[in-house]
C-alpha positions in Angstrom: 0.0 0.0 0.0 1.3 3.1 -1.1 2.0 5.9 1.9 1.4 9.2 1.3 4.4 11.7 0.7 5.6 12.9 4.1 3.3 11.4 6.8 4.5 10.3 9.6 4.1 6.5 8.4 6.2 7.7 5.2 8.5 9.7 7.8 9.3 6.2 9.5 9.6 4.0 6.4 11.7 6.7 4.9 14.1 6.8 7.9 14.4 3.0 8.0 15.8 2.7 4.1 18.0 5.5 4.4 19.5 4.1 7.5 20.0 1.0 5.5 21.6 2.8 2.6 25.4 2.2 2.7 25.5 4.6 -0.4 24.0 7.2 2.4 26.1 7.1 5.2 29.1 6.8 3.1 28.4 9.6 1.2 29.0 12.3 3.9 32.1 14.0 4.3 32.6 13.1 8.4 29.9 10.9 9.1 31.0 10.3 12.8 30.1 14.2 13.7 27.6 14.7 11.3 25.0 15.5 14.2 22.1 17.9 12.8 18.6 18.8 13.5 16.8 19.3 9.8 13.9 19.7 8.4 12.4 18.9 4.9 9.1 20.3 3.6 6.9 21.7 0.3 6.8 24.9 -1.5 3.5 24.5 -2.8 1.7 23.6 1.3 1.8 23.4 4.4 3.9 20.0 4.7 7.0 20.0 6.7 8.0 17.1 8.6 11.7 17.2 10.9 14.3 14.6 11.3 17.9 14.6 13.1 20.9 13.2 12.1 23.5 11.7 15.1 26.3 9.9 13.5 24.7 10.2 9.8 22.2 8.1 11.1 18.6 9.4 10.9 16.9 8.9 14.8 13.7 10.6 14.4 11.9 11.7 11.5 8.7 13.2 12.0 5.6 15.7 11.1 6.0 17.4 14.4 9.1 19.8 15.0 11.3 18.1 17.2 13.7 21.0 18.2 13.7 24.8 18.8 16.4 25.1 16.2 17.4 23.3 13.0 21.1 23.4 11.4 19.7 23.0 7.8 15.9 22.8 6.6 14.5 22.7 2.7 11.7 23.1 0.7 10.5 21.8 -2.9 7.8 21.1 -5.2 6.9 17.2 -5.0 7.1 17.1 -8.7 11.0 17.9 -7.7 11.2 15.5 -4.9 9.8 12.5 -7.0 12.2 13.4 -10.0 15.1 13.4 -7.5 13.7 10.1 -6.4 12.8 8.0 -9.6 16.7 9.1 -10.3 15.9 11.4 -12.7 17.7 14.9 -11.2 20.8 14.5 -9.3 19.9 16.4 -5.4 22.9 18.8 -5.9 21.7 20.1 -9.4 18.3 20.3 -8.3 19.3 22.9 -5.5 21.7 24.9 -8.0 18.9 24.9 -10.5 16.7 26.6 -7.3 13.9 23.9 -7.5 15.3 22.3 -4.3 15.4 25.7 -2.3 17.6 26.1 1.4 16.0 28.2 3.5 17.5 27.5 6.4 21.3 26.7 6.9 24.8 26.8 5.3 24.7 25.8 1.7 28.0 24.7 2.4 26.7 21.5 4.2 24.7 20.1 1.6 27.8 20.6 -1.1 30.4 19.0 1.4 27.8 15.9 1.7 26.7 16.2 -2.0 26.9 12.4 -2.4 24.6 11.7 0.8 22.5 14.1 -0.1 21.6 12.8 -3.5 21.6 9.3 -2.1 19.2 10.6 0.6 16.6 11.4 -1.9 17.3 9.2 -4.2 16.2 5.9 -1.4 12.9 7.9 -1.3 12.5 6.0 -4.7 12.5 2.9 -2.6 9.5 3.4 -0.5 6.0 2.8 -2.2 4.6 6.8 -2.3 1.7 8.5 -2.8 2.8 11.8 -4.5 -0.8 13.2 -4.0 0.0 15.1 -1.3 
């Protein structure tokens, strides 16, 4: 059964696959210290769900904010999302291009883990979505 793009059910089978990802964790620059509070949401609504990193392992990902701060947080059209997902736009050009746009944070982290990064939305490819949101 399909889960719809961002719930908290989505949120949880989302964190389990990229926590299984090799490609993932290997893909950050210092995985051992990369400790953030982030957030991921849409352009088009009023979707946002919040995760944190310890480790470059993902420990809670949900639809409720989780901290008072976040190091890093982005917003996107799904269309963009499910393009980065289905392999079909690399994360990195995506944010160049301004269709995956940082609105809160260092650019600098996401270019320094580019290779997590893309492998972080590419795994969303893995989970069976509803991109009706």
């Amino acid at each position: 059964m399909a889960l719809t793009f961002l719930s908290d059910e989505w949120c949880a089978a989302a964190m389990e696959a990229i926590n299984a990802n090799d490609a993932v964790h290997q893909g950050f620059k210092a995985p051992e210290t990369f400790d953030h509070p982030m957030y991921l949401g849409l352009l088009e609504k009023d979707v946002t769900t919040y995760f944190t990193f310890k480790g470059a392992k993902l420990t809670e990902w949900s639809t409720s904010p989780l901290h008072d701060a976040v190091d890093f947080g982005l917003r996107a059209k799904v269309e963009h999302y499910r393009e980065a997902a289905e392999g079909k736009a690399e994360a990195g050009t995506l944010l160049m291009g301004g269709q995956l746009k940082l609105v809160e944070g260092d650019v600098q982290l996401a270019i320094q883990n580019a290779a997590a990064f893309n492998a972080f939305l590419r795994t969303f490819g893995e989970i069976d979505t509803d991109w009706d949101v």
